[in-house]
Every structure is written in structure tokens, then in C-alpha cells.
C-alpha positions, 0 to 999 in steps of 0.5 A: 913141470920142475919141481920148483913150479910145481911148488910155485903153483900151488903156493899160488892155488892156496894162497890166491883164496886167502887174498880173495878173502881179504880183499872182499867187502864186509857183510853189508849193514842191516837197517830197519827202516820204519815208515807209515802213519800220517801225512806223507807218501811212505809207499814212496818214500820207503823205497826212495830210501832203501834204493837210495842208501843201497846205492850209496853204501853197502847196506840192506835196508828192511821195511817196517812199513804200515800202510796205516795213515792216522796219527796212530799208526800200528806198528810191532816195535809198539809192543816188541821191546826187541823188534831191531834184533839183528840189525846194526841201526834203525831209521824213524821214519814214521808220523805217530804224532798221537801216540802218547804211551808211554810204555809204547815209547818205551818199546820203541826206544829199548834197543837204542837205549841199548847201545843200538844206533838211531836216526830221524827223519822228518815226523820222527821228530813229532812223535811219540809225545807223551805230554800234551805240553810239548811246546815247553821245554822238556827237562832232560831227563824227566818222564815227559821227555822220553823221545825228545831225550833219544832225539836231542832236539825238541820241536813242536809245529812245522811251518808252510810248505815253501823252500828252505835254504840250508846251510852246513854250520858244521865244517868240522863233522864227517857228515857234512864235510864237502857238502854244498848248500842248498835250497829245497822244493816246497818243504816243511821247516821244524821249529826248535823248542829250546834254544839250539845255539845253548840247549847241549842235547845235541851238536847242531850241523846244518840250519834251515831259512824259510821266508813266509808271508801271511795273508796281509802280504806280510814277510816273515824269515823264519830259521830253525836248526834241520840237522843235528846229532846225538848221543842217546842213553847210559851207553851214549848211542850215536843219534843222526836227525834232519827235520828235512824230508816231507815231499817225495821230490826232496825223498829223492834228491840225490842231496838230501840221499847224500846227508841221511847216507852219511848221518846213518854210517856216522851213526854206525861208525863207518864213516871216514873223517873225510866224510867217506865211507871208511873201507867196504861202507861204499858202494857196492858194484853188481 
């Protein structure tokens, strides 16, 4: 081989580990993701979770899963200020509607007002009520308003279980640039204790309709805000929530899979204005 080959290969052999190196993706994201307690199917529903956002975003999603199903079920971060050590975001996924420690709440809440991204689904939004009273609005701020603070929305009871039709009222936002409208299966609408279109807490994105009739054959349209963001604490954590998320068919529907997907890398700041994940944040190939 001529000398100038010889330098040409092995230019190449040392340069071709640096390209492969730049070219590989980041190290996926670390997710905790906490379900159990009461009312739904979280045996399901947490690997509904974890296959669907593995799928759609290079992510690892862990468990924290309890198979306790009463309206105090036990968990680490309870009594673990540092229970998301290590990991990038949290998912409340849990229905601890009776909880009501403060100091428990507390636990739960420190990594986020640290700066640690969170997003809600579901019974989240009824948890953690340290207050009897949580039909009245809770002053931002005061000691009854711990969760509802890291939330940004407040809500007290959930109707029937009928389809909600849900319309994106956020055209400008990542998280739901492109997306299509849609009416789920029998699912559970979340009231709003304040009044989403002047209460700041949050930047409403998507609002639900659901029609119901009581025993007199009577029709009632109910609407109610279903998705939401926040930004919680001193050092303003990104905050995704959707109300959406009681049946194991709407768990699974590759929609609903698509909006928490993108309100988890919008929380972690990975998602592109486009409403895709920026680069190395999509889908991984096997």
C-alpha cells in the first residue's frame, strides 16, 4: 500500500469512532412513574404507560407501583423526600384521594419544588388534599393549597363515566401542535374548581364536553378544561396534566399515548416547537 493510503486508512480507522460517537442518540431519559391506590386498573395501566411512551420516545420509564387499592395507598415517596433521585421526571399516576399529611404531601412534592419536572394523570388531580374544604378555591400559595399549587388547576369530583369530546384550545403549544380532536370511550370528566378561563395557575390546552342525563331523562353539557401546563415553585418546574385517563381502553389509545408523550418531553424540555421530539427524543429502533 502507498503511503498515502496507508495515511488515508488510518485517518479513516480513527476518525470513523468519533462519527459513530456523534451520531449515537443521548442516553434515554429516566422516568418514575407512580401508580396504585384506588379505583382503576394500575396493574394494567402502568404498562400501558411505560410500553407506550418507550415506544414513542427515548425514554426508560420505572415503576413505583403499589398494589394497594384503598384511597391511602402506601408508597416510598411518602416518607422519601428524595424518592426521584436520579431521574429526569416523575408521572402521578396515583389515587390517594385520602391522604391528607401534610408532611406526606410534602415528601412527595420536594424533588419538584427542586426543579424536577412532573406530570399528572388522572386521580393525581385528586390526591394529596390536605383540606376537607377542597370545593372552594384554594388561595395560591396558603398551606391548604399544597398540591393544587404543583398542579395549577384545582378540581373536586369527576362526572359519569360517558364519552368526552375533546378539543385542542392551544394551537400555538408544542404539545398539541397537529393533533386531531377526538371523542373518547366512556371516560370521567374533572370538574374545575376556579374558573379556568381567569384563574393564572396554568395555561389551559385542551377542554373536554360531556353530555349527561339524569334519571328524569334530563341533558346536561358539561365542560371542563382536561389538559393543561404549569410551572411549579421558586425554581418554576415544567408541569404537564390531563384529567383524561380512567379506562384502560383510553390508557391504550394510541391518541391519548401521543398528548402524555408529548406533555412528558415538553416537561423535560425535549420537545421541538413542531410538536416533535427534538433530536435523539424520538423513537429509538431495536
Amino acid at each position: 500500500m502507498l503511503p498515502s493510503l496507508r495515511r488515508l486508512a488510518l485517518f479513516a480507522a480513527l476518525a470513523l469512532p468519533g462519527l459513530a460517537f456523534a451520531a449515537a442518540a443521548p442516553k434515554p431519559l429516566k422516568i418514575l412513574l407512580l401508580t396504585g391506590g384506588c379505583c382503576h386498573d394500575y396493574g394494567a395501566q402502568k404498562d400501558l404507560l411505560k410500553n407506550g411512551l418507550e415506544a414513542r420516545a427515548n425514554v426508560v420509564v420505572d415503576h413505583m407501583h403499589t398494589a394497594d387499592k384503598t384511597t391511602r395507598p402506601a408508597f416510598p415517596a411518602h416518607t422519601n423526600a428524595d424518592y426521584a433521585k436520579g431521574y429526569d421526571l416523575v408521572i402521578h399516576d396515583e389515587c390517594a384521594a385520602d391522604i391528607s399529611d401534610p408532611e406526606m404531601v410534602k415528601n412527595v412534592l420536594a424533588p419538584h419544588g427542586a426543579g424536577l419536572p412532573g406530570v399528572n394523570l388522572h386521580c393525581a388531580m385528586h390526591s394529596y388534599r390536605v383540606t376537607k374544604d377542597y370545593a372552594r378555591p384554594m388561595a395560591p400559595g396558603s398551606a391548604d393549597a399544597l398540591w393544587f399549587d404543583f398542579l395549577g388547576l384545582q378540581s373536586s369530583r369527576h362526572g359519569p363515566k360517558e364519552p368526552i369530546k375533546i378539543s385542542f384550545t392551544a394551537s400555538g403549544s408544542p404539545i398539541t401542535k397537529g393533533l386531531e380532536n377526538w371523542v373518547t370511550d366512556k371516560e370521567e370528566l374533572y370538574n374545575n374548581v376556579q374558573d379556568p378561563k381567569v384563574f393564572a395557575g396554568h395555561r389551559s390546552l385542551a377542554t373536554g364536553f360531556q353530555t349527561t342525563t339524569d334519571k328524569k331523562g334530563t341533558k346536561t353539557d358539561n365542560e371542563a378544561v382536561v389538559v393543561w401546563t404549569n410551572l411549579y415553585g421558586p425554581k418554576q418546574a415544567r408541569v404537564f396534566s390531563t384529567t383524561i385517563g380512567h379506562m384502560n381502553e383510553t390508557v391504550a389509545d394510541a391518541r391519548y399515548l401521543e398528548l402524555v408523550t408529548r406533555g412528558v418531553l415538553w416537561a423535560v424540555g425535549k420537545l421541538g416547537d413542531d410538536g416533535r421530539p427534538v433530536a435523539g427524543y424520538g423513537p429509538q429502533k431495536p
